[in-house]
N, C-alpha and C positions, 0 to 999 in steps of 0.2 A: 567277554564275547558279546553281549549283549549289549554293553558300550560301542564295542567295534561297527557291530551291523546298522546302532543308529547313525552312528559319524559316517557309516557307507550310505544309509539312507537321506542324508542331508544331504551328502554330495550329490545324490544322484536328481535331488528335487533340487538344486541352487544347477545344475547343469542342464535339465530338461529347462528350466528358465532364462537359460544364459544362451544357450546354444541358437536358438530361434532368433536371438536377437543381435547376437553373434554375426548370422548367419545375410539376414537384412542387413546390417552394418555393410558387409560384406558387399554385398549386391547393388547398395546404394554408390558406392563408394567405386564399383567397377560403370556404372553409370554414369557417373561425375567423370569419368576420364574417358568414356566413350563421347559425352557429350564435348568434351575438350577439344578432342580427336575433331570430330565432325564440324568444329569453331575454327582450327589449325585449314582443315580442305576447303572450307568456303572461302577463308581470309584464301588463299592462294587462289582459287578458284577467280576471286575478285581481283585480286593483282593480275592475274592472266589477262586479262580484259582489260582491266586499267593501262594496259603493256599492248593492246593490240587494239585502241581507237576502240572497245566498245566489244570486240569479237569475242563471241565467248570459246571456251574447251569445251569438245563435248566427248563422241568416241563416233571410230568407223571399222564398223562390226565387218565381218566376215566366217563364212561357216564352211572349216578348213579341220582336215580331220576328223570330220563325224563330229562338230559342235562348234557354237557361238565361241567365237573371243574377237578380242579389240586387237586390229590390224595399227591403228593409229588411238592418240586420242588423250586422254589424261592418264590412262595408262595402257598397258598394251598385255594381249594374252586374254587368259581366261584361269582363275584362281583354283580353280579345284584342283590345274594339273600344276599350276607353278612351282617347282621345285626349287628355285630363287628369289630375292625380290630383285632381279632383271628386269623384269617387264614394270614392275613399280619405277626401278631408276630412270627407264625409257618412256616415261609417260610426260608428255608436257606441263601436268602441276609438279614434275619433283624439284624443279628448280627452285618453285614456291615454297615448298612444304621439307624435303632433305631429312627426311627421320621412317625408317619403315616403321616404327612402331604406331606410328600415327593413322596408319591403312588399316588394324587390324583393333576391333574393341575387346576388351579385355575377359568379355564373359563367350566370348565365340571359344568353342576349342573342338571345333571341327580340325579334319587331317586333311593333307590330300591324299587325293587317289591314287592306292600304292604305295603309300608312306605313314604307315599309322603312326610312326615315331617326329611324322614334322606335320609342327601346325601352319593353316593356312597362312596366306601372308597379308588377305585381305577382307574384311567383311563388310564394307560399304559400293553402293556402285549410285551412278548419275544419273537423276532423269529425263527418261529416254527420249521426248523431246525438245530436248536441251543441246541441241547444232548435234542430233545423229543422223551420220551417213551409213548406206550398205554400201560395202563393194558390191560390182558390178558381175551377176553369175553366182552367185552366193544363192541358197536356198530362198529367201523370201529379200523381197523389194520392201521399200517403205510406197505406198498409195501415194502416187503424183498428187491426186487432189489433198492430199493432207497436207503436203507442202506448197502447193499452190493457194490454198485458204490460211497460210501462214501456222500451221498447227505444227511447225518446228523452228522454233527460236533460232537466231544466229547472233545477235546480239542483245546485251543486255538495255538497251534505249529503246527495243519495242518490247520488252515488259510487259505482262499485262497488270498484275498484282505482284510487286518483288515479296511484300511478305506475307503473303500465301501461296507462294510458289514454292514446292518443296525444290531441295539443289539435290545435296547426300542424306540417305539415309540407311539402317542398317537391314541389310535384306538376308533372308533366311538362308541356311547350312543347305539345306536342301536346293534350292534355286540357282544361288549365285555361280556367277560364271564370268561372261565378260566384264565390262564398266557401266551398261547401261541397265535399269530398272523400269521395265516394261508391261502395260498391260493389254493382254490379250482380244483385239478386237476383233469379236465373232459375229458385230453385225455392223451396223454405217459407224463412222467413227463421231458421227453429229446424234445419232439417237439410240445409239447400242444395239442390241447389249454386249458384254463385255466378260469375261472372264478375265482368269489370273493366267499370265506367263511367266511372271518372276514371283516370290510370293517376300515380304513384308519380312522382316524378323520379330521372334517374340522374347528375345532374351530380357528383355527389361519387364520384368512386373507384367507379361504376357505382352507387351507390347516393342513397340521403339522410339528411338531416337532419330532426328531427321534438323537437317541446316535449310535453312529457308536465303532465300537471293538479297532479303534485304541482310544478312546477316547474322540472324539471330538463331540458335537453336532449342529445339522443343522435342519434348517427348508426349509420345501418344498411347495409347493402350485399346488394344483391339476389339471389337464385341462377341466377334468368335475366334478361339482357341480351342486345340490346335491346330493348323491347318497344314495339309498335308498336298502334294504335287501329284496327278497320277505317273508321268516321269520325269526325268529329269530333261529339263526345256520341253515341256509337253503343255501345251495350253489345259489348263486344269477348269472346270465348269463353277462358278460359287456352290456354295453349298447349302446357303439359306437364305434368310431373308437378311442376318444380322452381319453374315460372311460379304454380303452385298453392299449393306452398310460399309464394311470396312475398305471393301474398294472402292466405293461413291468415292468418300471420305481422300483416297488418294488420289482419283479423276482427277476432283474438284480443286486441287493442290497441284496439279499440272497445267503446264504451258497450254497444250492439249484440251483440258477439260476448261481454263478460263477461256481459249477462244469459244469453245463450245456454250458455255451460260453467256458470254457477250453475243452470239450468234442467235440462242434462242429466248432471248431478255431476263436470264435467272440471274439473278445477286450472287456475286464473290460470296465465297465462305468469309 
């Protein structure tokens, strides 16, 4: 007996040591293929372009049914409700890309709505200005002056920084919804301030993964965790000084936020 409960005792100390590391293996390893994922939607993102003289994909939103989805665009819909990858196949990168598995990273295991038995079908969306349109009568416009100051790309030859421009990255369970990843401007769009409309995901190591225009992908990690939406598509206020951090941090990685430091002489990240 007293044999037995040490050989139980070893087990259990060689398992509380294995299991941890187990467990990270694990995580690292669903991140290596979310970063894949997100290498697979830029390479087609860039063939889209390379295939239209320069014109990029972006999406053109509409708010139909009591919520944002993508009427056109690289994909179409809004993923909470997706009960197919339909609106995946109907998206102008599937020609590029042809694998739904590729939309969706591998540590997300949110449902949709109504269907706790089926997982979403996508957890990355595009930056929002990156050639986004609204339909026309939809609840909110995009600011004429934002597109008249060029603060929404249409091609990739006016560029400002390809690689510090984020393209996809992975945005949170709580948030997502159409194709595009937007932040909430609640004062000039040249001097803020700024809250969150879509919010970041944190499934990698508290943070994420994000593909940049020159090509390359990187993962980042947030300085405040965890962040939470007051509702769903509800513009949400930061929360501290360090939550504020974590949005600069994505501004400044925008189409958007580099016309914005070109406009008031601040240095590219």
């Amino acid at each position: 007996m007293i044999e037995l409960l040490v050989v139980i005792a070893i087990i259990a100390i060689l398992a509380a040591l294995l299991l941890p590391a187990l467990s990270r293996g694990k995580a690292a390893a669903q991140s290596t293929v979310c970063k894949n994922n997100l290498k697979q939607l830029q390479i087609g993102w860039q063939l889209y372009a390379d295939d239209n003289n320069g014109h990029i994909v972006g999406d053109v939103e509409a708010y139909l049914s009591g919520y944002w989805q993508n009427a056109d665009g690289w994909v179409l819909g809004n993923t909470q409700f997706d009960q197919t990858d339909e609106n995946l196949r109907a998206g102008k990168l599937w020609k590029y890309t042809g694998a739904t598995p590729l939309y969706r990273c591998p540590s997300d295991r949110s449902t949709v709505r109504g269907r706790s038995d089926l997982l979403r079908f996508r957890s990355y969306s595009l930056e929002f200005t990156l050639n986004v349109t609204i339909v026309p009568g939809s609840a909110n416009g995009i600011d004429p002056n934002l597109v008249q100051a060029g603060a929404v790309l249409f091609s990739e030859f006016n560029a400002l920084a390809p690689a510090s421009n984020y393209c996809f990255l992975d945005e949170s369970e709580q948030s997502i919804g159409d194709g595009a990843f937007g932040l909430a401007d609640v004062g000039s769009w040249l001097y803020g301030p700024w809250g969150w409309w879509n919010l970041p995901g944190e499934r990698h190591g508290r943070g994420a993964n994000l593909s940049f225009l020159d090509g390359h992908v990187a993962s980042h990690r947030w300085l405040y965790t965890p962040k939470r939406m007051l509702g769903y598509q509800a513009s949400t206020p930061i929360a501290n000084n360090l939550d504020n951090q974590d949005l600069m941090w994505l501004l400044d990685r925008s189409h958007e936020g580099q016309l914005r430091e070109k406009i008031l002489g601040l240095p590219f990240p």
